[in-house]
C-alpha atoms as one frame of an Amber mdcrd trajectory, in Angstrom:
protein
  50.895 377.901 148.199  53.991 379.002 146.266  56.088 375.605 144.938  59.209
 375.969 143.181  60.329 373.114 140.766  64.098 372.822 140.043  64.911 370.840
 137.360  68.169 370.451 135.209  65.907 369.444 132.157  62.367 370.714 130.986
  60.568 371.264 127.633  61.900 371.786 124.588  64.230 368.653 126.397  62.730
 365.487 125.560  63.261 362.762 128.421  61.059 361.530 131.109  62.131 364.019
 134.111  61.212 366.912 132.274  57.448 365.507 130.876  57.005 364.965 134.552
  58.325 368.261 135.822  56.600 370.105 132.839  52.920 368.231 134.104  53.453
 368.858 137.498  53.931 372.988 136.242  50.994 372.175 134.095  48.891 370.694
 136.631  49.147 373.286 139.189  48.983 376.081 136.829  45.436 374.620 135.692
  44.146 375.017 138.846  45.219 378.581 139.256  48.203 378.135 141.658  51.345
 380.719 141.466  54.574 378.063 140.587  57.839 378.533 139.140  60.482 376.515
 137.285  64.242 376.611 137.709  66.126 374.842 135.157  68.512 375.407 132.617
  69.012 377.529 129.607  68.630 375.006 126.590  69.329 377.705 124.370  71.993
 379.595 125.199  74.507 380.777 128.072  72.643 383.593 129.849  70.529 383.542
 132.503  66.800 384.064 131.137  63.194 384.828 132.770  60.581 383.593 130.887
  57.316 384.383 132.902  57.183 382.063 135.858  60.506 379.787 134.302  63.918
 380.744 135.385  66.089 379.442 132.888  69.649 379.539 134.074  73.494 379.037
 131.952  74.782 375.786 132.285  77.726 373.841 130.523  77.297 371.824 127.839
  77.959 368.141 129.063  77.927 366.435 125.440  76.052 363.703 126.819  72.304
 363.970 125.114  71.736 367.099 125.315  72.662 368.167 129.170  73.617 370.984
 130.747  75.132 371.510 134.144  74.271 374.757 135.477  76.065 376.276 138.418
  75.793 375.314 142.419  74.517 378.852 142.863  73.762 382.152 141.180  73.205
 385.491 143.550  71.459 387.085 140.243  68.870 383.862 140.511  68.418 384.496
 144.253  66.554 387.485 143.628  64.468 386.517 141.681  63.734 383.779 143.387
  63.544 385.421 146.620  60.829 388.050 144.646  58.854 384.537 144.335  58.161
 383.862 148.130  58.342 380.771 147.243  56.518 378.425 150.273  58.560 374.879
 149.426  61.071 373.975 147.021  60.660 370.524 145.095  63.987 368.953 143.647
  63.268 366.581 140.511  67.296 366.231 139.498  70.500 365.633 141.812  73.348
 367.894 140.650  73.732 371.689 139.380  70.220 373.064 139.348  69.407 370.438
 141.892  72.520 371.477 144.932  71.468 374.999 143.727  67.958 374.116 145.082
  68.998 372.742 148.427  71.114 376.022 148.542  67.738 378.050 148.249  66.047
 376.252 150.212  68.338 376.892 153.001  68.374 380.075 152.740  65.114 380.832
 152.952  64.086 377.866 155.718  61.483 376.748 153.873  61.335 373.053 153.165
  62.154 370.458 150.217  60.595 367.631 149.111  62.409 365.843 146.399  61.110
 363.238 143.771  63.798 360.553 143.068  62.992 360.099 139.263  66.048 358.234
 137.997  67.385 354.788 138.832  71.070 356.464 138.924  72.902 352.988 139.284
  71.561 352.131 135.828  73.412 354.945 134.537  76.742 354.237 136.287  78.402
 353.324 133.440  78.547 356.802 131.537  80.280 357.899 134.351  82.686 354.402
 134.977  82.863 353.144 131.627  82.908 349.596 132.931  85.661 350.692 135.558
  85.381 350.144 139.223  81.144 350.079 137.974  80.197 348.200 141.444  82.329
 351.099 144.272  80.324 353.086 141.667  76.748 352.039 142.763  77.920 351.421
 146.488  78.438 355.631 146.417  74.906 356.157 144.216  73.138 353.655 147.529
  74.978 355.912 150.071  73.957 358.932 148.418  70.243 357.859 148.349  69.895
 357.152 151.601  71.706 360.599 152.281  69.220 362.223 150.600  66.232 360.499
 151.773  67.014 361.602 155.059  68.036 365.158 153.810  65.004 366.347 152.879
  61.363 366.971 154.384  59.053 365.019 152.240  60.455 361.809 149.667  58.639
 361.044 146.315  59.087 358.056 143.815  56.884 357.660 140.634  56.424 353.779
 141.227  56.096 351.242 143.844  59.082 349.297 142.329  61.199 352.200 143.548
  59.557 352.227 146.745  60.748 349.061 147.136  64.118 349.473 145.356  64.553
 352.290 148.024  63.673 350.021 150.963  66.301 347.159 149.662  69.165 349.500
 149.849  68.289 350.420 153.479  65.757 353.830 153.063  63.846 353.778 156.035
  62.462 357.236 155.087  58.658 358.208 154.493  57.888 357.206 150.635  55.051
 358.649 148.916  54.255 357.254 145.763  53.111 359.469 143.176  52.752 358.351
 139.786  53.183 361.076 137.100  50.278 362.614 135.830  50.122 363.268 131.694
  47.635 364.956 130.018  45.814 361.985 127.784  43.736 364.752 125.743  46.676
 365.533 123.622  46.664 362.239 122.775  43.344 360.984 122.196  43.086 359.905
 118.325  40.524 362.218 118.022  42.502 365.604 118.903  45.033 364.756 116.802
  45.250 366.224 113.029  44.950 363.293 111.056  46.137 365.162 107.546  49.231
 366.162 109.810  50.043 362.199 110.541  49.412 361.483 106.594  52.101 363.812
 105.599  54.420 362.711 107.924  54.018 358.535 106.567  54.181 360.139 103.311
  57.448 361.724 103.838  58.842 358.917 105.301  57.868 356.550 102.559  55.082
 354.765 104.719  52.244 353.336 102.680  48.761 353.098 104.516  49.204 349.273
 104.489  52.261 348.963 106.269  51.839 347.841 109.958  53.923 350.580 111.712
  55.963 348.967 114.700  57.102 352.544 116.627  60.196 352.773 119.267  59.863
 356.403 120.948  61.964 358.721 123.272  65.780 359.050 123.894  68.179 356.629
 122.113  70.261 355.196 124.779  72.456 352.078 125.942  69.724 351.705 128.664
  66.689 351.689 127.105  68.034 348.436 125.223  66.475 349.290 121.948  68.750
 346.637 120.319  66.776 343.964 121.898  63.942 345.366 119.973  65.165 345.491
 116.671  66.875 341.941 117.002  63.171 340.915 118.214  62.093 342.444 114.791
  64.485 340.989 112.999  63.828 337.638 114.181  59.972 338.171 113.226  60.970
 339.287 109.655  63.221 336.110 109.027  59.880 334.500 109.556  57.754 337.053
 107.469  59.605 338.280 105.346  56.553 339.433 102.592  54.601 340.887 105.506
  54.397 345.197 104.885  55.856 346.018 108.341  58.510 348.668 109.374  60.106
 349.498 112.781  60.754 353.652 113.358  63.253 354.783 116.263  61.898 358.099
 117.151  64.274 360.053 119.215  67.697 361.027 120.029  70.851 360.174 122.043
  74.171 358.519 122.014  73.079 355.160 120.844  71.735 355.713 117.517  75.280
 355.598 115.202  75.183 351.854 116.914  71.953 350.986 116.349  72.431 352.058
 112.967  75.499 349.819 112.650  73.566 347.198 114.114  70.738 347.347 112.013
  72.638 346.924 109.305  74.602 343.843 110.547  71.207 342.029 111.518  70.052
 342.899 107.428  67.002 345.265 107.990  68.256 348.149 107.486  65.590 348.346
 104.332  62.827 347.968 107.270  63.884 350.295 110.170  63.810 354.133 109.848
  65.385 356.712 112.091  63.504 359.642 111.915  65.359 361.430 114.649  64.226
 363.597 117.733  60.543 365.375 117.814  59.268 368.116 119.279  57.489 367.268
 122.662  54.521 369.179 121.459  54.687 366.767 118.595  54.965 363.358 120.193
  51.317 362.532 119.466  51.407 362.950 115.803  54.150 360.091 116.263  52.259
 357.561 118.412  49.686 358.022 115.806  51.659 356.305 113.132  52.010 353.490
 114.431  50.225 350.302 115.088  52.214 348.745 117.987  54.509 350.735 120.281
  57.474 348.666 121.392  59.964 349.211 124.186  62.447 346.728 125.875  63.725
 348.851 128.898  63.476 347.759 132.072  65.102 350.921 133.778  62.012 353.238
 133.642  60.899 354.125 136.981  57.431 354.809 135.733  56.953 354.688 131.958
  55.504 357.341 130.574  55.490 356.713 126.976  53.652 353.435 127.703  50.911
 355.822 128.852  51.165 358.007 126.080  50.895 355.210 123.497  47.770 353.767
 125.354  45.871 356.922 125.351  46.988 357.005 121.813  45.052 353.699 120.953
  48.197 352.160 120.212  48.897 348.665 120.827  51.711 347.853 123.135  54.036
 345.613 123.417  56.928 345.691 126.517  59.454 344.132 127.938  58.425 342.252
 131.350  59.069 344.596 134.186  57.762 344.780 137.853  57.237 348.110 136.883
  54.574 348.109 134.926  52.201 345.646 136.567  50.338 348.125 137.701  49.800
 349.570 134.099  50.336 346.355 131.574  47.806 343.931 132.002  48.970 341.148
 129.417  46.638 340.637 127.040  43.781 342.289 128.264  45.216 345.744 127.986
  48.793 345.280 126.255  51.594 342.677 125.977  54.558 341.972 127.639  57.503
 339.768 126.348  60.682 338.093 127.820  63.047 338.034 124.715  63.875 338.787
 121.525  62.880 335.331 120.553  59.032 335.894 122.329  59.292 339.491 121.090
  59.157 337.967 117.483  56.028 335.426 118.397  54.601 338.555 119.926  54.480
 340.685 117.386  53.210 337.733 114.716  50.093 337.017 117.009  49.341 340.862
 117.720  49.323 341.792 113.821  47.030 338.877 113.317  44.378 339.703 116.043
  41.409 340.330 114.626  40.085 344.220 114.368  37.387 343.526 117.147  40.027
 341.981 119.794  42.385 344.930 119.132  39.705 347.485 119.458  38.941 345.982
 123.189  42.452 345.925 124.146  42.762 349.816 122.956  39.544 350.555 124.670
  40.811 348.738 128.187  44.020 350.220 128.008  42.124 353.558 128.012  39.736
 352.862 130.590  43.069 351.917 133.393  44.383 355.289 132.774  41.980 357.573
 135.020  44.686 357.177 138.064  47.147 359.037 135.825  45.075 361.801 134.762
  46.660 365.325 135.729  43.981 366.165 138.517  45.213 363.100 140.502  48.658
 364.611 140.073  48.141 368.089 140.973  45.870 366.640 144.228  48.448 364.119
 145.246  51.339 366.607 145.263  49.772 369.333 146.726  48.995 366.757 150.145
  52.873 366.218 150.029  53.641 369.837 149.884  51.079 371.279 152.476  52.910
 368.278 154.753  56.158 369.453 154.148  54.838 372.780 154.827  52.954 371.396
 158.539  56.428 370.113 159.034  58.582 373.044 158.702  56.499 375.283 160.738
């Protein structure tokens, strides 16, 4: 078997699509299977081969750090054709994405396509409050276009399964949770001088309960709900050592800046700005309590990560992570910023035993998203596709 992944975003990118598309690469590379990436260049304008990732020039979209590459490159054809590539999987819509279909048809081999991003979330970059409901009308049309477009249909969760079927998909759905691989973030893989330095630099003393917000700063991943939940819990406490940190970055963060300082915390919040991806552990490991109030995730991989971190966590409620949040036995959900602030009060005071079984139980629930189960669940859906084509 010979997948192609095309991707508009990937590693050194930090965002959920391209953790997933980077695991799935990982995942079948581990067990000794010939893949390839197609995405863009993130570092310049040419066209670049870097083993088995096709990196191709794209336009800078000044929104995060996009690119939109072409609809098609000859030049990329043949190396892509040099592939033999067996089935083409499509993880983002536009550029690199049409470019994809393009291949595949081609070539006649089929696509399967994962449907990572609830796009009528992110209608508003696009309207700017304009017209915003003809808007998601087009992004419903287009979904079911596309569910019927291609030979095998993937979403990470079963709340998009069942967003899908709501809008009228009456396509096969698999449902194939992203797998992430927990060793890098096991507390006990991770250089502990290395997470020192970086409290030290920061002004972090080994008493202060670290409250840690992680991945891309953006309108929809409601951070400010967070920070006016912490601010509520430090008109309360104000004596208690706490801090919140917004790792990451995006368009939102000159506002939640502003914000921060409106709501009078700005002596208690750090921004320390976008990480590496092969430094998000050192991160998690900071902190006491990971925090996140978005309820557009499709999967939520950083709630993962934080769990097989041994961080506590604390989310906004969302059907979406039923299957991974079990409140109270294995993290904490809230409604508010008013029960974010109660929240956070009652998990600081939990006593060191009662913390140390929710860390442990959050741990033991993650076995279904190990990278194995990833790499066996996908390959079913491709070898289908393939039956299907033939």
């Amino acid at each position: 078997m010979r997948p192609i992944i095309f991707c508009d975003t990937f590693p050194p990118e930090i965002n959920g699509v391209a953790t997933s598309a980077a695991n799935l690469y990982q995942a079948f590379k581990n067990h000794g299977e010939d893949i390839m990436v197609v995405t863009t260049n993130f570092y310049g304008n040419e066209m670049n081969l870097e083993g088995d990732i096709l990196r191709m020039p794209g336009y800078h979209m000044h929104m995060y750090d996009y690119r939109l590459a072409g609809l098609y490159s000859p030049n990329g054809m043949k190396i892509i054709s040099r592939f033999k590539p067996d089935v083409i999987h499509i993880q983002t819509d536009v550029g690199i994405g049409i470019f994809g279909n393009l291949v595949a048809k081609q070539l006649h081999i089929p696509v399967v396509y994962t449907f990572h991003t609830a796009l009528e979330d992110y209608t508003y970059y696009a309207t700017k409050g304009y017209f915003d409901r003809a808007a998601k009308g087009v992004v419903r049309s287009y979904i079911r276009f596309k569910s019927n477009d291609v030979t095998e249909f993937i979403t990470p969760s079963a709340k998009i399964k069942e967003y899908m079927r709501s809008i009228g998909v009456d396509a096969y759905i698999n449902v194939i949770p992203t797998g992430i691989d927990f060793s890098k973030f096991a507390k006990e893989n991770v250089d502990a001088a290395k997470v020192k330095k970086i409290r030290e630099e920061h002004g972090i003393s080994d008493d202060t309960f670290v409250i840690l917000s992680l991945g891309r700063v953006a309108k929809e991943k409601s951070i400010d709900i967070c920070l006016k939940g912490y601010a509520n819990y430090l008109a309360k406490h104000p004596k208690e050592k706490t801090c919140f940190v917004v790792v990451g970055g995006g368009p939102a963060v000159s506002e939640l800046e502003e914000l921060v300082k409106a709501l009078g915390i700005a002596d208690h919040v750090k921004f320390f700005g976008p990480c590496k991806p092969s430094e998000t552990q050192y991160y998690y490991q900071i902190a006491d309590l990971f925090v996140s109030a978005s309820i557009t995730e499709t999967q939520g991989l950083t709630f993962m990560e934080a769990m097989a971190s041994s961080v506590l966590l604390l989310a906004r409620y969302d059907d979406t992570l039923l299957g991974t949040i079990h409140d109270g036995k294995n993290g904490f959900f809230f409604i508010d910023e008013n029960d974010m602030a109660e929240k956070i009060e009652s998990v600081i005071h939990l006593s060191s035993e009662k913390k140390e079984e929710i860390k442990k139980e959050a741990l033991l629930g993650l076995s279904e998203y190990s990278m194995d189960k990833f790499y066996e669940r996908v390959k079913k859906v491709y070898e289908r596709a393939i039956r299907r084509s033939w």
